[in-house]
Each structure stands twice: as structure tokens, then as C-alpha cells.
C-alpha positions, 0 to 999 in steps of 0.5 A: 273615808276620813281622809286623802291619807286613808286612800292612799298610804304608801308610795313606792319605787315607781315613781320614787328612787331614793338616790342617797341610797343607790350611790353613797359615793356620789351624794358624797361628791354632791355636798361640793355644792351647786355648779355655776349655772344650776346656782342661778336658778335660785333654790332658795329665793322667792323667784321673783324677777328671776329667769323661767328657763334655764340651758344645762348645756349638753349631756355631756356636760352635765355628766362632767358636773356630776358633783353638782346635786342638781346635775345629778338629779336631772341625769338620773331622771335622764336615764331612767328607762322606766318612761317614755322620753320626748326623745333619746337620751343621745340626742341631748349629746347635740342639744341642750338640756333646758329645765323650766321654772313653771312656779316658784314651786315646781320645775320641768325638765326638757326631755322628759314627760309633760307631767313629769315635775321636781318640786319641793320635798317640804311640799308634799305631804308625807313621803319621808315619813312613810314608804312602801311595805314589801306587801300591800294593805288590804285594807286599804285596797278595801276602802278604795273599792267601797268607797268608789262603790259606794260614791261614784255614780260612773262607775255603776255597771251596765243592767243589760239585757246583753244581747250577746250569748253569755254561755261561754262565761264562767269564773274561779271560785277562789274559795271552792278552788274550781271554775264555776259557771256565774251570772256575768252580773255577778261579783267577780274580778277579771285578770288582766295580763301578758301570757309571754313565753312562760308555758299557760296552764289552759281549761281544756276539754280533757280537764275540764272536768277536774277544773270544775269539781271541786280543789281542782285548782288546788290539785293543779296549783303547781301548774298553774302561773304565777300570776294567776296563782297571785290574781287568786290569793289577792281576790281572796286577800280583798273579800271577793269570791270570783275572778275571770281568767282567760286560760282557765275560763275558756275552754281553749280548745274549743272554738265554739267557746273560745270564739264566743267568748273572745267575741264578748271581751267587751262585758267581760272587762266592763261588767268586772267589779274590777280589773287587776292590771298586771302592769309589771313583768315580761308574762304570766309567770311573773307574779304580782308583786307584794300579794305575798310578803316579801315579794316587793322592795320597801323603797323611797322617793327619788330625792336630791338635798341641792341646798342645806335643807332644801331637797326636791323631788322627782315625781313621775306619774302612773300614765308615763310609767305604765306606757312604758312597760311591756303590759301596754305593748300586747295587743289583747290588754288594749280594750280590757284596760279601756273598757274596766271601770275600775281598775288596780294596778300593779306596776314594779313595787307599788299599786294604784287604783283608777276609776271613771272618777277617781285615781288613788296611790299607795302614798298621798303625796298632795299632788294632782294626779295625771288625768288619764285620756283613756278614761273619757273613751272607755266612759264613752264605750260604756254608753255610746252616743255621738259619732262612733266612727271617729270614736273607733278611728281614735282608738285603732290610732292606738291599738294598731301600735300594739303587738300580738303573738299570734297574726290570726289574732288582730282582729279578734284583739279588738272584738270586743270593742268593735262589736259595741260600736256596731250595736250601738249603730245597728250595723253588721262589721267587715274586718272590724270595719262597720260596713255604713262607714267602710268608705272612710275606714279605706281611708288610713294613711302610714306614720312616718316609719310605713307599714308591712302587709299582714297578708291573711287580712285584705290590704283595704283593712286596717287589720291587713297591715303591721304598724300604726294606721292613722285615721283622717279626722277632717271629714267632720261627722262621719256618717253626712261626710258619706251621705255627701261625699261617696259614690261607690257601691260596694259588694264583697265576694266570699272566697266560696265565690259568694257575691252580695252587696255590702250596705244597701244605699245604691240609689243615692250612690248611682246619682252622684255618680252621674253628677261627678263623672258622666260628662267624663266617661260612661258611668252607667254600670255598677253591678259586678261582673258574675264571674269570679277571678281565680285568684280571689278563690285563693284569698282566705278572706272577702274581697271588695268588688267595685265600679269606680274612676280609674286615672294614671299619674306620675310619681315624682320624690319629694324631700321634707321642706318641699313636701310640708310646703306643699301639702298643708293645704291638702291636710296631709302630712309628709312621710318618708314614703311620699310622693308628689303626683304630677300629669300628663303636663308634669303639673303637681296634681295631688301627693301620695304615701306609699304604704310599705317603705321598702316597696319605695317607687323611683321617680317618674314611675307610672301609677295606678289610682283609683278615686275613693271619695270626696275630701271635707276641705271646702275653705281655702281655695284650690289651685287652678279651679275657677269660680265657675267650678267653685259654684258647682262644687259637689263636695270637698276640693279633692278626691282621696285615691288609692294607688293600686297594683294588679296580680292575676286579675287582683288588686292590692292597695299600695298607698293613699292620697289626694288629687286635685278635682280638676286632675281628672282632665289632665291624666296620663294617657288613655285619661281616665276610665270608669273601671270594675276593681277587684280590692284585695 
């Protein structure tokens, strides 16, 4: 490719508003020139012994000086809805706005993005010449494609062999107008897309047949929507012959190849040559703007003149912009976008294109483009190695944020991803959990605004819950943090009453147990009572059966300042729904946050724990253990416990916390117990 300029021709409204063009009235009112303060930032000097951070004073006082054209600028970018702020835009009724002088070239301001800047518009190379068309080129979107195919060497494909049935996998012949079965080795592109409320036009046993002949697309063209009618036209559009859609793709009334088919997103979305991201619009029916032309506004840069011949501009960057829009809300795009290796995406009126290596837009502007997070962990996904279970905990940190239509589907959302993992570890999953790491994958604690129960998953899962889940990264490599710091030897009971042990490790597990609590209790059993509890025949899903410590403690509320005091050397962090543990002589022992925050305890409520696993602190010093116990120190200086609630014989999860190791002689009466649990 010859140039920068090749890649990359038009820039469009996605980051670019041309104000001038918006409110003529207002750019009017902006020749009055600059307000008072925004005249001391120095536009037009060369920066040097000048201030770097500057107050604008509050929202509304910004607005009062709407006929400055800095004010203007910095007030539009305030409210533009198309990013995520660093918080509401009424919180700067009561706080300051603050811009920053990062160089003499470049500006920040306060609220918006890390990567959001206003730089010179003689700075950057072409944008007033050029502007996005109201359709896209091609050709350009050909060059892209050959030139990462043909240079960059991340973006090759996985060779296989797969093992993972292929049977379900077939595609669009967009030139044959029919769903075909083809190798996944085979060129094809993949869709991915919000189905939304519009009514899908779904590959179904009594159609099938007219799908795969032969113009059975054509015949059904006026069903089928909008944005896949769009996704075929711009395969076509780009040279290729084959796309992947899952309403057409899979036969959706069949289990058997829905199932497997779901089970196998992973190679789907990895195994694409490329993968259109339909970033823009509310579902299925909302098109892919300018595929056909004149179905996308031609527009310009959001710009302000703050001086005679000197104007700046707002630029934005795709990351911000795109985890904004409603496409990175839904659950099922979460592994297809991590897991493409190349990726086109379509966002309001412009198109980007982003590889393993490279990200290139419609215009260049000579800027640096963004580097996007979820680049190293789709490379890491493409060729595991290292601690995958952190790898997972990462990205479930993100995918629980997500939602999805249907509940059933929360696991079957992450299938793909989860089942990579587990390959490359040799394990079997429960509950999207690999089984050799289920001790820590127990381990996830609430965000500040709680969680809700999800009741057709076990509340021991991640997927037993609404809202994001956080996973502990204190533990260092998760596989020696289990060989160290766990003792439980864990069965599932199936709700046909099937009883087998979830990962074989016993031996070691029974040691441990016996040095960390036989001179407490008796610890001798560890075998699950035979009989199954009624209600667990009830439960649709497995129910974790276990011998472990079981101890009573108090529940006292704790306010923020007090909290963050106090926990910092447990590693935890306060939440709305956190309590201070205290025992039998109202002594702190521990802190817990509760899952749900509309099952909020009162003070000095009496609460079950039962202890989990050892903590990975060992470097600072722990109140009220002597030198004595530092010398036989087992493992970290806390035990994680869950706090537990019993219905019928079951127990439920209710929240997660630490407690001091040296706890465990100052319990609530009768003091602790070596106890079998039933976890659902």
C-alpha cells in the first residue's frame, strides 16, 4: 500500500460534528471572541512558562458563556451521549470543569475519556479536505483486507485439527443466494449483531429445504432483515462468497444444532476471515449504514475557530464510541468480538477496520489510534498459555456487565470462550467454571451496586446472578494458589440424585485438612451423606455437596471512611452491602459483603460462614497473631468464607468475606463445627 491515506480515506461523524453546520446562530454569537478565562490559555503562543491545568468553573457557568467558542466546544463534547463520560454530566453543576494542557498541541478535558483530546485542526492531515461519502469504498475496504492478509502474521488463522463437532457449520452463498454447507477452513465472513425486538427470519426444519436450494434467499429476501440483507450485499460488495449468520445458519429449532453449534462460537468467530460488527442501531432491522448509497450522512469534524485562523478539534476514539452503543450491552457479541481476528465495524456513519496489529479508519487523521484492551486478550484466547483462570476471571469481569434476552442463556453466551479454556487446561466445566479451579472461581465478590439471584443457575456460579461479578487477582498463579491454599473435597449431586466427585485430588485435600483444624474439631469425614435432601430434586441444576468448618459471627454496619480503614489490609474493597464481622467478644474479626443489597441485614444479626480457602496475603502482619503463629503459618493470613442461609435442608450463598485465621477460637456459641453443606 502506498500510503497511510491509502488505508484510511474518510472520516466521518463518529468522532466528527461540524458545529458551523449544526447552529449557525451560535457560531454567530462565538465571533464575540474568547471569554476572560479561556483568553488565558494561550491559543496562539508558544506555551512556554504557561499554566497546564485551567478551572472553567462550574456547568453553568460555562453555559452563561456560550458565546465563547471554547466554551462552546467544551459544552458540546459535554453532552454528546455517544461516550461514556468519567461521570454525569450534573455532577459538574457542583464541580469544576478543568481542561489540561498535555503539550503545546493538545488538550484534555476533565470529564471526558482519557483518550478523548482537542488538538489543532492544521495539525492533522486532511480532514478539511475530505469527508465521509454517504456509501463506503470498497476498495478501499479491499486493500485493508489484503494488506493485513498479506503482512500481518497474528492475524493467520488456527490450522486445527479442531476437536469439536463441525457438523452444525455451514454458510450464505451470497452468490448462489442459498445456505450451503463449507469447510469452517473456508473463506467466509461472520455477522455480528443485536437481534433486538424486530421479528428474525430463522433456518428452521420446515424451511430448510427451500433455504439450501438454490435463490431460496432470493425467494425469501423481503423476510429476511435489514442488516442481514445488508451483511450479504457487502460480502458480495468486498469479493467474498460466504457469510455466517446465526438465524440463518443454524437450524433453530433443533437442539441438537443449535446446541452444538453455540458450544463452538469460539472457531465460528476465530476461524472468520473477518467479522462485520454491526456497532449501530437498536436490532436486526437496523441496516448497515452506507452499503447502499445513501444510507449514511456525508459529515464533518466537530470543529471551533477559538481564534482568527486558529480552530481545534474534537476527536474522540472508536474504543469510546463503541462502548457506548447498545451492540456492547448484549451478552452473545461479547466472545464474537474478542475472539475475531479481523474485524470491520460499522459505527453511526463511518467504518473502522482493527486487526491483532493494526486499526485503520475512513480518514487518516495522523493521529495515534487508541490501542484496544481486548486485543491482547482475544490474541491470548487465539493461543492460550500462561494462567488461563485469571484469563477467565478477566474477561467474566466484563461479560457479567453485559445483558441478555433470554436468562437460559448466560452460560451458553460464554460457551465458546469457556470451552477454549478448558481444552487448552484438559478439564471438564461446571457452570462455565473449570472444575481444577472451582475453589477460586467460588470466590466473586459484588460491585458497589450488588447483585440479584438468577435462580435457574446455583448462587455458588457466576452465572447464578444479575450484575457484575469481580474476581480476586491476589491469589497470584491460580492453579499453586489451590495446590497451597484449599482443602475441600467437592461432589456435585445431579437433580436425578446422581452423586460423583467433582476433580479427584482427596488425598492431598484430607492432609491439610487435618493440619489446619484437627486440633479444633473432628475433621475425619469427608464423604457426602448417600441420602439426597428433597429439595435438591427440585433444583434443575447440580448442587455442590462438601465437609467444611462451620463458624457464627455478628454483623455489624460499616459506613465508607470506617470501612476503607479497615479493610485495605484484608485486600477487599467496601461496598454499600458490607459488614464488619465481630465474635463472641464484639472484637472486629473479619468483613463481609452481601450479595444481594435488598436482603441488607441489621446490625447484630447472627450469621452463618462456612470457610472456603486460604487467602494469598502473607506480607503484612495481621492483628492479634503472635510470632508463634507466624512460624507455622499454613498459608495466607485469612480464610475466605461465604455466609450461607439454609431452606429445607439447602443452602444458598448470601455473601463473601474474609476473617482472621486466629477467628476461629473466638466464634459465636457453640464455636465451630466440622460440618456437611449442601450449596445450591
Amino acid at each position: 500500500m502506498s500510503s497511510s491515506k491509502s488505508l484510511s480515506a474518510r472520516f466521518s461523524k463518529l468522532f466528527h460534528r461540524n458545529l458551523k453546520h449544526r447552529d449557525d446562530e451560535a457560531v454567530g454569537e462565538a465571533s464575540g471572541g474568547l471569554c476572560d478565562i479561556c483568553s488565558t490559555i494561550g491559543f496562539d503562543s508558544d506555551w512556554s512558562g504557561r499554566e497546564v491545568a485551567f478551572s472553567l468553573g462550574f456547568l453553568d457557568d460555562i453555559k452563561r458563556r456560550s458565546s465563547c467558542p471554547f466554551c462552546k466546544l467544551v459544552l458540546h463534547s459535554l453532552q454528546d451521549e455517544r461516550i461514556i463520560h468519567m461521570r454525569p454530566i450534573d455532577h459538574y453543576k457542583t464541580h469544576e470543569v478543568r481542561v489540561f494542557r498535555q503539550n503545546p498541541r493538545r488538550f484534555a478535558i476533565q470529564p471526558l475519556p482519557s483518550y478523548s483530546k482537542l488538538v489543532f485542526e492544521s495539525d492533522v492531515k486532511g480532514f478539511a479536505k475530505v469527508s465521509s461519502s454517504n456509501q463506503i469504498d470498497f476498495e478501499m475496504v479491499k486493500n485493508w483486507l489484503r494488506t493485513c492478509e498479506g503482512e500481518h502474521k497474528k492475524c493467520v488463522p488456527n490450522e486445527g485439527p479442531f476437536n469439536v463437532d463441525l457438523s452444525f457449520f455451514r454458510c450464505i452463498d451470497v452468490e448462489d443466494m442459498c445456505i450451503t454447507p463449507v469447510p469452517i477452513t473456508s473463506q467466509y465472513v461472520a455477522l455480528s449483531y443485536k437481534w433486538g425486538e424486530c421479528k428474525p427470519f430463522l433456518l428452521l426444519k420446515p424451511n430448510k429445504d427451500d433455504l439450501f436450494a438454490k435463490d431460496g434467499l432470493r425467494r425469501n429476501w423481503d423476510l429476511v432483515p435489514k442488516t442481514i440483507r445488508d451483511a450479504i450485499d457487502f460480502v458480495r460488495s468486498v469479493d467474498c462468497r460466504y457469510v455466517w449468520v446465526d438465524q440463518l445458519c443454524l437450524i433453530q429449532d433443533d437442539d441438537d444444532d443449535r446446541g452444538t453449534g453455540i458450544s463452538a462460537m469460539d472457531l465460528v468467530y476465530e476461524q472468520a476471515y473477518f467479522t462485520i460488527i454491526a456497532g449501530s442501531g437498536t436490532d436486526a432491522d437496523s441496516g448497515l449504514p452506507g452499503v447502499k448509497e445513501g444510507t449514511r450522512s456525508s459529515s464533518q469534524q466537530v470543529t471551533s475557530e477559538v481564534l482568527p485562523g486558529v480552530s481545534l478539534v474534537l476527536r474522540h476514539t472508536m474504543q469510546d464510541i463503541v462502548s457506548q452503543s447498545e451492540y456492547h450491552q448484549r451478552g452473545w457479541t461479547f466472545q464474537e468480538y474478542y475472539l475475531s481476528r479481523r474485524k470491520i465495524i460499522f459505527i453511526d456513519d463511518t467504518i473502522y477496520f482493527k486487526c491483532r496489529e493494526k486499526c485503520w479508519q475512513e480518514l487518516e487523521d495522523g493521529l495515534l489510534v487508541r490501542s484496544d484492551p481486548t486485543e491482547e486478550q482475544g490474541q491470548a484466547l487465539h493461543k492460550p498459555s500462561g494462567d488461563i483462570y485469571h484469563l477467565l476471571g478477566q474477561l467474566l469481569n466484563k461479560y457479567t456487565t453485559r445483558e441478555l434476552k433470554m436468562p437460559t442463556d448466560y452460560v451458553f453466551a460464554m460457551a465458546g470462550v469457556c470451552r477454549r479454556l478448558a481444552d487448552y487446561a484438559d478439564c471438564s466445566l461446571l457452570f462455565g467454571i473449570p472444575v481444577p479451579a472451582l475453589d477460586w472461581f467460588l470466590l466473586f465478590y459484588p460491585n458497589k451496586n450488588g447483585l440479584r439471584r438468577r435462580e435457574i443457575f446455583p448462587s455458588w456460579a457466576w452465572s447464578g446472578w444479575y450484575g457484575q461479578v469481580y474476581y480476586n487477582y491476589g491469589s497470584g498463579n491460580v492453579t499453586k494458589w489451590v495446590a497451597s491454599s484449599t482443602w475441600i473435597t467437592w461432589y456435585k449431586r445431579e437433580p436425578s440424585g446422581e452423586l460423583a466427585m467433582v476433580w479427584d485430588k482427596a488425598e492431598r485435600q484430607t492432609s491439610r485438612v487435618n493440619e489446619l483444624f484437627a486440633h479444633l474439631c473432628d475433621v475425619s469425614r469427608v464423604e457426602p451423606s448417600r441420602e439426597r435432601v428433597s429439595e435438591q430434586t427440585k433444583r434443575q441444576y447440580a448442587t455442590l455437596q462438601f465437609w467444611t468448618i462451620s463458624a457464627n459471627f455478628t454483623l455489624r454496619g460499616i459506613d465508607q471512611e470506617e470501612g476503607e480503614k479497615l479493610m485495605w489490609s484484608y485486600g477487599l474493597y467496601w461496598t454499600p452491602t458490607t459488614y464488619e464481622l465481630l465474635d463472641r467478644n464484639g472484637a472486629n474479626c473479619g468483613f463481609v459483603m452481601l450479595d444481594d443489597p435488598t436482603s441488607t441485614s441489621e446490625d447484630h444479626k447472627r450469621a452463618e460462614f462456612i470457610l472456603l480457602s486460604l487467602s494469598a496475603q502473607k506480607s503484612q502482619t495481621a492483628a492479634g497473631l503472635s510470632p508463634a503463629d507466624h512460624a507455622t503459618d499454613l498459608g495466607g493470613r485469612f480464610f475466605w468464607v461465604l455466609m450461607i442461609e439454609w431452606e429445607k435442608g439447602v443452602a444458598e450463598r448470601k455473601g463473601i468475606g474474609n476473617i482472621h485465621r486466629t477467628a476461629l477460637t473466638s466464634t459465636l456459641d457453640p464455636g465451630i463445627s466440622w460440618k456437611e453443606i449442601v450449596l445450591a
